[in-house]
C-alpha positions in Angstrom: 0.0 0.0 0.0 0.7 3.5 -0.6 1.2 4.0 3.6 4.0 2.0 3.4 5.9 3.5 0.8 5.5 7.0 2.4 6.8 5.2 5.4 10.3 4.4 3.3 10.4 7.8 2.4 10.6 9.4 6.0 14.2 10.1 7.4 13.9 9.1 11.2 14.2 13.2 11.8 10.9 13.2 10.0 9.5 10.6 11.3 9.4 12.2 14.5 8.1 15.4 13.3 5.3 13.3 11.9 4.5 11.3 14.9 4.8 14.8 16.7 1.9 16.3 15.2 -1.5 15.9 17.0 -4.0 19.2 16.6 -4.0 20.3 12.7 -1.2 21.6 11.6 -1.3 23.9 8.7 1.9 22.8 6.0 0.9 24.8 2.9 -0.8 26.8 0.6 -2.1 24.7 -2.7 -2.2 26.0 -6.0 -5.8 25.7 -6.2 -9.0 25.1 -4.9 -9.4 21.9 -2.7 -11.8 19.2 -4.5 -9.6 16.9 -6.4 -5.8 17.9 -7.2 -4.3 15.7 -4.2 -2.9 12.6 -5.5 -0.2 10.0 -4.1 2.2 8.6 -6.4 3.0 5.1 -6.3 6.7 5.6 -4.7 4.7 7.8 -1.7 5.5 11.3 -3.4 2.3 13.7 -2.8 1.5 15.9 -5.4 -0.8 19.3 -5.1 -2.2 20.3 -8.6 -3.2 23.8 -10.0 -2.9 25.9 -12.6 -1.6 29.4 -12.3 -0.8 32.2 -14.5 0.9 35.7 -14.1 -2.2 37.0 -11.9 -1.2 34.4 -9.2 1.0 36.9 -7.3 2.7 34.5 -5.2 3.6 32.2 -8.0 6.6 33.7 -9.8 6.1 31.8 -13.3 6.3 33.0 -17.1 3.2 34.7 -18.5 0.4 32.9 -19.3 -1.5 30.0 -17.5 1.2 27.3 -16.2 -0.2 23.8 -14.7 2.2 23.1 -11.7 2.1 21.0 -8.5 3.7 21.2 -4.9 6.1 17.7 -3.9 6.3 16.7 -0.7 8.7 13.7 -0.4 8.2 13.2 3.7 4.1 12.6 3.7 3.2 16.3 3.6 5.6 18.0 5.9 7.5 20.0 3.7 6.8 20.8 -0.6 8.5 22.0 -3.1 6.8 24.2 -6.2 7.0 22.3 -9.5 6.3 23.1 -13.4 4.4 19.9 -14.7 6.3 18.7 -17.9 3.9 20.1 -20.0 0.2 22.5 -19.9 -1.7 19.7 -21.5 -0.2 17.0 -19.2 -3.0 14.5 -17.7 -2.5 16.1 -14.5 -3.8 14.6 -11.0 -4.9 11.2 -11.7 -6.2 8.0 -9.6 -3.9 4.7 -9.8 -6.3 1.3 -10.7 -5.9 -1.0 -7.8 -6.1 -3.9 -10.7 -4.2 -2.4 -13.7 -2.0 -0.3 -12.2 -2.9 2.6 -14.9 -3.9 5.8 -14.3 -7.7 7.3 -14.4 -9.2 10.8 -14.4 -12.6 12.1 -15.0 -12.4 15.8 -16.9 -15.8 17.2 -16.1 -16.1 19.6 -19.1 -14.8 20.5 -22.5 -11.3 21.1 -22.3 -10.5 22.7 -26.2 -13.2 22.8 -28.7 -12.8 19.8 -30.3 -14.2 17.7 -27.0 -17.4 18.5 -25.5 -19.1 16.9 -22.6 -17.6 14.7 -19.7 -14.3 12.4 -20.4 -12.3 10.1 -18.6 -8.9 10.4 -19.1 -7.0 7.2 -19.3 -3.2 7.0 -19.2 -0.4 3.9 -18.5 2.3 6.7 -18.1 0.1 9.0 -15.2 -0.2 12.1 -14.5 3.1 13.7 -16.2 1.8 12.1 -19.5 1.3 14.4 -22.3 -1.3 11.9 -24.3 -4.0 10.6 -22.3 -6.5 8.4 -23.6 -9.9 10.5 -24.1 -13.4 8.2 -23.1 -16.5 9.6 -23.2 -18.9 9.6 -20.6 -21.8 11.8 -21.4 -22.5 14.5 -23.9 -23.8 16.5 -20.7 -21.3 19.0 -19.3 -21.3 17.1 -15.6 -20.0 19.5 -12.6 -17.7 19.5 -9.8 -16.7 16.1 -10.0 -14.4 14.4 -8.0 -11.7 12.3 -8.7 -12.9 8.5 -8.7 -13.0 6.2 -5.9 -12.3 2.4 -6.7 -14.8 0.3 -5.0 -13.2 -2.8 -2.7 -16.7 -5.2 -2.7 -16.4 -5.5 -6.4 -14.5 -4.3 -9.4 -16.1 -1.1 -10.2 -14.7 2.7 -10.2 -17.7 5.1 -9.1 -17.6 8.4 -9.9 -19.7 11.4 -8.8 -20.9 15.0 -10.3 -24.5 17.2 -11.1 -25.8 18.4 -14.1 -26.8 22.3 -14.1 -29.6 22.9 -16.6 -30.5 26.7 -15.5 -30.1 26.3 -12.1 -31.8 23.0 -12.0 -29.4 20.7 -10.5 -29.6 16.9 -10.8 -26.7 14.4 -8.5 -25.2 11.6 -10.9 -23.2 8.8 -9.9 -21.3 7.5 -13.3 -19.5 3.8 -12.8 -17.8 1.8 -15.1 -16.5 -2.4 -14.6 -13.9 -2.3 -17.6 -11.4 0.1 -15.9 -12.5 2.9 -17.6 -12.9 1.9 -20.9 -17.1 2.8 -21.3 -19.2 4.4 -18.2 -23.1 4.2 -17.2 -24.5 7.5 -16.2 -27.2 7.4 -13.2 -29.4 10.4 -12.6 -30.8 10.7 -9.1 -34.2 12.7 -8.0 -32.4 16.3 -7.0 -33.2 17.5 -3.4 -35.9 20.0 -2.7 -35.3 23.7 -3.2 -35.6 26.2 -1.0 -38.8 28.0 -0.2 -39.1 31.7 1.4 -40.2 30.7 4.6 -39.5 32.6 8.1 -37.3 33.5 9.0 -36.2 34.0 5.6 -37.5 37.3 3.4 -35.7 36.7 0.2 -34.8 33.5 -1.3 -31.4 31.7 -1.6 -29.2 30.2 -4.2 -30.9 27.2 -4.9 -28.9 24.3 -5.1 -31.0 21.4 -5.3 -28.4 18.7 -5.3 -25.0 19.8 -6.4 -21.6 18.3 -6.0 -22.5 15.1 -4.3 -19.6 12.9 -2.8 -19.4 9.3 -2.2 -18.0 6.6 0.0 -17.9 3.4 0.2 -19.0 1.7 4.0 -17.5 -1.3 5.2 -20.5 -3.2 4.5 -20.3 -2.1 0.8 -22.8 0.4 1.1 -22.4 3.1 -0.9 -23.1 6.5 0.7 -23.6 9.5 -1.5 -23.7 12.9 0.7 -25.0 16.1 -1.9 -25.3 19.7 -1.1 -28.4 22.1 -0.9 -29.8 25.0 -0.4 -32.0 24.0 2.5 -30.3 23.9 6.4 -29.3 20.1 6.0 -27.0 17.9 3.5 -28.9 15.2 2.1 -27.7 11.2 1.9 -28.5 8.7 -0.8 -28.2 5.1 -0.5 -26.6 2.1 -3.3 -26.7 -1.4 -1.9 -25.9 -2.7 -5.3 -22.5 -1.0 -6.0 -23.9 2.3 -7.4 -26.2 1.1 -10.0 -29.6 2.1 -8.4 -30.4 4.5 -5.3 -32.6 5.4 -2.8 -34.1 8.7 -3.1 -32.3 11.4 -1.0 -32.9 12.2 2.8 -32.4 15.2 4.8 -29.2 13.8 7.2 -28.0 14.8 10.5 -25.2 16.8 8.9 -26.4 20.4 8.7 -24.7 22.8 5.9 -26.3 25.2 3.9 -24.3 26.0 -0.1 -20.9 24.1 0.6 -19.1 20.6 -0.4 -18.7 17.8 1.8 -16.0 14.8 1.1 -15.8 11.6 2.7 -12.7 9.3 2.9 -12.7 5.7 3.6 -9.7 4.7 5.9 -7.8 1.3 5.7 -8.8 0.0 8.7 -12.8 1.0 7.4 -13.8 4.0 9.6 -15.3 7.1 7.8 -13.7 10.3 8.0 -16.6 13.4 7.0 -15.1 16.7 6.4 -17.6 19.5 5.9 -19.0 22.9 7.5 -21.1 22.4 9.9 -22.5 25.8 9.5 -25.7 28.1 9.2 -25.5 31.3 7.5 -27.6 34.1 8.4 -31.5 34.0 7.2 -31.8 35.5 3.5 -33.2 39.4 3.5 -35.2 41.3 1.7 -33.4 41.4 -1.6 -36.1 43.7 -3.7 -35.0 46.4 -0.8 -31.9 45.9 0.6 -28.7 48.0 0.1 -26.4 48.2 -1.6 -28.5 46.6 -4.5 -28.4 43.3 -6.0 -28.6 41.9 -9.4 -31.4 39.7 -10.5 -30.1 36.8 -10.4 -29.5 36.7 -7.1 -33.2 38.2 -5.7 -34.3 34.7 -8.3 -32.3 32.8 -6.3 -29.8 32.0 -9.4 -26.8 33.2 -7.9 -26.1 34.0 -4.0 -25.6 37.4 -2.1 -23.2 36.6 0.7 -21.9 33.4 1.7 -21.8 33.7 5.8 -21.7 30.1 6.5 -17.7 29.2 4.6 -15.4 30.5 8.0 -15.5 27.0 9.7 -15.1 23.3 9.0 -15.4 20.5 10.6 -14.6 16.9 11.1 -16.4 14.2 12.4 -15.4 10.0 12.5 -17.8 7.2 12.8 -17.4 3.1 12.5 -20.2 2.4 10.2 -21.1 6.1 8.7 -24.4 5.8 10.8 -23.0 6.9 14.4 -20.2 10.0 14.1 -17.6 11.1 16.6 -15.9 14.8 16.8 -17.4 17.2 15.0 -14.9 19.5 15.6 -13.5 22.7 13.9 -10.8 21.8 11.7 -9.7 25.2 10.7 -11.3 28.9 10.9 -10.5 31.2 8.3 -7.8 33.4 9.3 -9.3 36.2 7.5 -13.0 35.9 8.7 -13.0 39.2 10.6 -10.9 41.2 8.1 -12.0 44.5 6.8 -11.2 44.1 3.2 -12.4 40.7 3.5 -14.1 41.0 -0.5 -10.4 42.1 -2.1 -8.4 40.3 0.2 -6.0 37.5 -2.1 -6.6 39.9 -4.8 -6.8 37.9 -8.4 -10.2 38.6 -9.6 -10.6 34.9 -11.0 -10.3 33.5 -7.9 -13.2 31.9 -5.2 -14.5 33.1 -2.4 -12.7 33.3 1.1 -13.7 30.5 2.1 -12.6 27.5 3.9 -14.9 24.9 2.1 -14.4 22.1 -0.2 -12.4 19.5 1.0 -9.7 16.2 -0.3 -8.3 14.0 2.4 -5.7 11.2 2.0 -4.6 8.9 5.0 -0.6 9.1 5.9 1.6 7.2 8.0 1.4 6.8 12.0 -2.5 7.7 12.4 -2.3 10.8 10.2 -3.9 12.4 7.6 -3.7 15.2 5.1 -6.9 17.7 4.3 -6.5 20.2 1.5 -9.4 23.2 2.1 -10.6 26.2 1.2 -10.7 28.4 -2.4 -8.9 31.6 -2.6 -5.7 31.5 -1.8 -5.9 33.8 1.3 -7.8 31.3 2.9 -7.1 27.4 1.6 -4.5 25.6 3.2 -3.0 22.1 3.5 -3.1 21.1 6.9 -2.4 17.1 9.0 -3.7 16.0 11.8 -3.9 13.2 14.3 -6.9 11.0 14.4 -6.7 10.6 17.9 -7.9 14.2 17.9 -11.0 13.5 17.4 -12.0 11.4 20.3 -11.0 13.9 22.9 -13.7 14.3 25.5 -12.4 17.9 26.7 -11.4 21.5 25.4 -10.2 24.5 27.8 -9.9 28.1 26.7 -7.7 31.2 28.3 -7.3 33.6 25.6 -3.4 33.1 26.0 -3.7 32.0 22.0 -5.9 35.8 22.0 -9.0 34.8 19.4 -7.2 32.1 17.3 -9.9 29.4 18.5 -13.2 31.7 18.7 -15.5 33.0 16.0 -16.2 36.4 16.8 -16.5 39.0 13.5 -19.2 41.3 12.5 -20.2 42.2 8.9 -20.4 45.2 7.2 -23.0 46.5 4.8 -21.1 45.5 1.2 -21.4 45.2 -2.3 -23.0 41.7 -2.6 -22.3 38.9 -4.8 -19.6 38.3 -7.8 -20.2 42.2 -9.0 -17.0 41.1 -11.2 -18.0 43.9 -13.8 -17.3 46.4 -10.7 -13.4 45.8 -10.9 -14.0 43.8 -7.2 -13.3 40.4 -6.4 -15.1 39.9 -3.5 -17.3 36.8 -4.6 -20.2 36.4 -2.7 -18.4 38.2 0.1 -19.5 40.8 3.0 -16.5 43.1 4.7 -15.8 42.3 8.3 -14.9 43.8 11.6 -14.1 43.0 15.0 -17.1 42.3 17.4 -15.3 41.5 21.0 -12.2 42.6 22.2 -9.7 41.5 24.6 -9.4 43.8 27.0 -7.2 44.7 30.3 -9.5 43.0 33.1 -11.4 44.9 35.0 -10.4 43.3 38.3 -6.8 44.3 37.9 -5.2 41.4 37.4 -2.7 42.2 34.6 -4.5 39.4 32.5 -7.1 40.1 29.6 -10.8 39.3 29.4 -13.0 39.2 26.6 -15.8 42.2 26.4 -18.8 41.6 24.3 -20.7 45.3 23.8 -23.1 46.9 21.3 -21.8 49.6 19.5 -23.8 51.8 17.2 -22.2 51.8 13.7 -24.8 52.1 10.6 -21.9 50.6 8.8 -22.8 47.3 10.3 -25.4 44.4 9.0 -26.3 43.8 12.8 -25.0 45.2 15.7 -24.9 42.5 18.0 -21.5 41.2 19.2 -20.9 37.3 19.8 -18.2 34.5 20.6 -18.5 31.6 18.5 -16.7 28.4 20.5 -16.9 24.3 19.3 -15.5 21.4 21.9 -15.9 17.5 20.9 -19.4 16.8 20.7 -21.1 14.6 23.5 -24.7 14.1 24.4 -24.0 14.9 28.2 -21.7 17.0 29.1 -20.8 20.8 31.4 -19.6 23.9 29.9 -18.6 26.6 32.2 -17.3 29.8 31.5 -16.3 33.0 34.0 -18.4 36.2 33.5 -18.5 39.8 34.4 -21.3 41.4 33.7 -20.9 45.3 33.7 -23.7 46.3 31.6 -27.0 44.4 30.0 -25.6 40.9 30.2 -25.3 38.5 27.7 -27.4 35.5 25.9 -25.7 31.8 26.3 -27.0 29.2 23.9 -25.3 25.2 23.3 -26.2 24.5 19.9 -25.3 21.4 17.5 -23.6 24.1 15.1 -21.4 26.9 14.2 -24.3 30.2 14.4 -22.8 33.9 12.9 -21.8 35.4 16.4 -24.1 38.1 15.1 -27.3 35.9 14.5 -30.3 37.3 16.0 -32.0 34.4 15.7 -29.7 32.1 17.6 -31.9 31.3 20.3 -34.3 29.9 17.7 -31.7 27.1 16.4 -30.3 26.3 19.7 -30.6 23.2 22.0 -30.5 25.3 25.0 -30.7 28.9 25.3 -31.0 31.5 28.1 -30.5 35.0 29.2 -27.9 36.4 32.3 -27.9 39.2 33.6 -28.0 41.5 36.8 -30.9 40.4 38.3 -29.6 37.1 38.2 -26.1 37.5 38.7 -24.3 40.6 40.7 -22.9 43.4 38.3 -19.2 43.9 38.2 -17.9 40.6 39.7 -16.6 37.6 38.6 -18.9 34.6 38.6 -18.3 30.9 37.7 -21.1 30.0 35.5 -22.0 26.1 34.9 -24.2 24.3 32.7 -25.0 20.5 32.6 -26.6 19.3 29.5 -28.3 15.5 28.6 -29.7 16.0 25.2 -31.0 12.4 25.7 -33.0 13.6 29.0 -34.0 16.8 27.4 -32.4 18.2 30.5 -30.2 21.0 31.5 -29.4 23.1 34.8 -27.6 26.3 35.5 -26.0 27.1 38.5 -23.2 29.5 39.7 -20.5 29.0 42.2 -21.9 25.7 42.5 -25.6 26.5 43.4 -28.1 26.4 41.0 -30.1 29.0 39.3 -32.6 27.5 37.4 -33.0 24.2 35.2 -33.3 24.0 31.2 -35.4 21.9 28.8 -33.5 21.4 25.2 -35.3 23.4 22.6 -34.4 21.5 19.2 -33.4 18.1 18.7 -29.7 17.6 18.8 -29.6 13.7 17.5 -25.0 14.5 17.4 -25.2 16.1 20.8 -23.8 19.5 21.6 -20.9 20.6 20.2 -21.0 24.6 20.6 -20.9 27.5 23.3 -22.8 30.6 21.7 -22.4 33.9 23.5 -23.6 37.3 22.3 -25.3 40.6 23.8 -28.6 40.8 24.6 -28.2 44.7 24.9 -30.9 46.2 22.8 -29.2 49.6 22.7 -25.9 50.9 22.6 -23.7 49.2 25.6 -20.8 50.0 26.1 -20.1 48.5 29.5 -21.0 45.0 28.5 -20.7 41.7 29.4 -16.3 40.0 30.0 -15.2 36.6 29.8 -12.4 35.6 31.1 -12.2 31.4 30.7 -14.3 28.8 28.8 -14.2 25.2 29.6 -16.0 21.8 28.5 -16.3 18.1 29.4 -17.9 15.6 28.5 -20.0 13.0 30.4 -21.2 10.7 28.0 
């Protein structure tokens, strides 16, 4: 196997850098967006695909577009930039587990003489200049991934949508001859989204785009698709990919972004997604700055506020998941000139979606993220990770590990014709600030306010914070309230600091403040959840305050602290925090 040839290719300096690393690490920058440009080589080499040209700042090439790829020769822990022999080289491939050659699909036309989808067949791989051209369909077919071999039988599946005016429909494509001819499957699209509160305008409607598959241990197939609505959506094959069930909202919610799935040697499922809801749709006939059509028609989106955190999750038989935990948070999610930041005007949004794992060496694995390059990285991590049962937070890191930004009222949507690049993107500011603490103890403290600014989408400032998900567990946190007090919610899911309807989409919410709790002192605040009682309890110092009932189902548990204002003025006293901790109890 591929893991063991990595394994020959680590110096034992490396080797212990490898073993070393536990909590993601980030390791690189890739060339392009994260879907399908990661491949192995079959002497353990990694290769990260793109294609850049003289607007790719960083990338200090001849003119003109240029495909190249980043090396790593020591499973990902340090790369090298490299020119690809040639433009029209096959490029990032998939080895056949039973011919040894290479295969590709090419979702689109790639010169004028070829239309539709192709898979791209090669004996040479992925440096070859001559690949072997096989059509699959005459349909252009989306956002398709590279193509997984299936181990119950001998059968590459493959996985993409058609878009036929914004009328999306998930295909599966499969093939028993190694490539040589494919079978196209269409499968009913997911529902569209509807204007319902607390929405007022409608969103890009997605109704089954970019699905990814995996095969389960049992041979299973299980096909994940994105929508519009608040959940991803699962199909099932039990015959190897030939027929499917119809599609079913799952557990998983995610609203507009890609999920992959990765199937490890030893048969667990690894899930990277974003675990995310953005903020409800407004008013688009009468909001400002204006918007174009297609986006009030639901064609196109305004703002994507749901791409600044992903997640991971872990499960034996892809039924019951472990972790969901963030992976990585954009490390430009509260910057001002989020829209231009990264520059090129060709490139994606800021966002840290789309997703391609591989397994390494020692428990490992490698996830390529994100889009533009301001925001996608390479990144390896421990599996172990996931199954921690605690997470404690001081601030010493300042707000590496929290979610805490604000939007600005901006130009909305792609608005490429404006000369901006900010694609489906809203400016950002600080919301919360660390601050000297109030009780003079030469440490900082977190100070959630309102500000008036008529600059700002909302004005309500928040602190976003995930732990490893558990059905029964405490969170406590220190607070000092000063001014109006704050909102606390535990929710199954990353919620916009900002949201105002967060206690809406919790699993427990409630309100402190100075009736409850004394002003300007600190206060240990506790709360015990058991999502499978319906329970909760709040107490202070020990003693309880009051007990909770859970709100909204939470069938993964709880896996986020939710704080924000509940000032409904300017306040500029506020609410500190000084320490955030978590256990769980399951």
């Amino acid at each position: 196997m591929y893991l063991e040839m990595m394994k020959n290719l680590l110096t034992p300096f490396d080797e212990a850098r490898l073993k070393a690393i536990y909590a993601p690490k980030v390791v690189a920058v890739p060339p392009a967006d994260s879907r399908r440009d990661v491949i192995v080589m079959p002497d353990g080499e990694i290769r990260c695909y793109g294609v850049v040209d003289d607007r790719f700042r960083s990338v200090p090439l001849q003119k003109g577009k240029q495909m190249v790829y980043l090396s790593s020769q020591n499973c990902g822990l340090d790369w090298k930039l490299c020119a690809a022999p040639s433009d029209t080289a096959m490029g990032p491939a998939v080895k056949s587990p039973w011919s040894g050659r290479y295969v590709t699909i090419l979702p689109f036309q790639r010169n004028g003489d070829r239309v539709g989808a192709y898979a791209l067949l090669s004996e040479i791989g992925p440096d070859d200049p001559n690949p072997r051209y096989v059509k699959i369909s005459d349909d252009k077919i989306y956002d398709v991934f590279q193509p997984t071999p299936l181990a119950s039988r001998r059968r590459w599946l493959a996985s993409g949508h058609l878009n036929q005016r914004e009328n999306y429909t998930p295909l599966v494509f499969y093939s028993d001859d190694d490539g040589e001819s494919w079978t196209v499957v269409k499968l009913k699209p997911t529902p569209r989204h509807q204007v319902v509160w607390p929405h007022k305008g409608r969103r890009w409607n997605n109704n089954g785009a970019e699905p990814n598959l995996v095969e389960l241990s049992d041979g299973t197939i299980l096909l994940m698709v994105r929508t519009s609505l608040d959940y991803f959506y699962f199909y099932y094959s039990h015959d190897g990919g030939k027929t499917w069930t119809d599609g079913e909202p799952s557990p998983f919610h995610g609203t507009l972004t890609t999920p992959f799935l990765l199937r490890l040697q030893d048969g667990r499922i690894l899930l990277a997604w974003n675990n995310t809801r953005p903020l409800a749709e407004r008013n688009h006939k009468t909001e400002w700055p204006p918007l174009h059509e297609w986006d009030i028609t639901g064609e196109c989106e305004d703002a994507f506020t749901n791409r600044d955190a992903c997640h991971l999750a872990i499960s034996d038989d892809g039924v019951h998941w472990t972790g969901f935990r963030e992976f990585y948070l954009n490390d430009i999610r509260g910057a001002a000139d989020f829209r231009s930041h990264g520059g090129d005007i060709s490139s994606h949004d800021k966002s840290v979606h789309q997703f391609q794992m591989w397994e390494l060496p020692f428990h490992k694995v490698l996830v390529s993220l994100g889009q533009n390059e301001s925001s996608r990285r390479l990144a390896i991590f421990d599996l172990d990770w996931l199954y921690e049962t605690e997470r404690h937070e001081d601030f010493q890191m300042g707000l590496h590990n929290l979610s805490t930004h604000l939007y600005v009222k901006s130009i909305s949507s792609a608005h490429h014709d404006t000369g901006f690049v900010g694609h489906c993107a809203w400016n950002r500011t600080n919301g919360p600030l660390l601050v000297p603490d109030p009780a003079g103890t030469y440490g900082e403290a977190l100070q959630l306010c309102r500000i008036h600014d008529d600059r700002l989408l909302s004005e309500l400032q928040g602190a976003v914070w995930n732990f490893p998900k558990a059905y029964k567990g405490e969170v406590s946190f220190t607070l000092r309230i000063a001014g109006s007090g704050i909102r606390v919610s535990l929710c199954d899911h990353w919620i916009n600091p900002c949201d105002e309807y967060v206690s809406d989409y919790a699993g427990y919410s409630f309100c402190l403040d100075s009736t409850l709790l004394k002003q300007n002192v600190w206060h240990t605040v506790t709360v015990s959840y058991d999502t499978a009682a319906k329970t909760g309890t709040v107490s202070c110092g020990g003693e309880p305050l009051f007990g909770l009932a859970l709100k909204n189902e939470a069938p993964n548990g709880i896996c986020y602290l939710h704080l924000q204002t509940i000032a409904q003025t300017e306040d500029h006293l506020g609410s500190y925090l000084n320490r955030l901790d978590f256990t769980g109890r399951d």
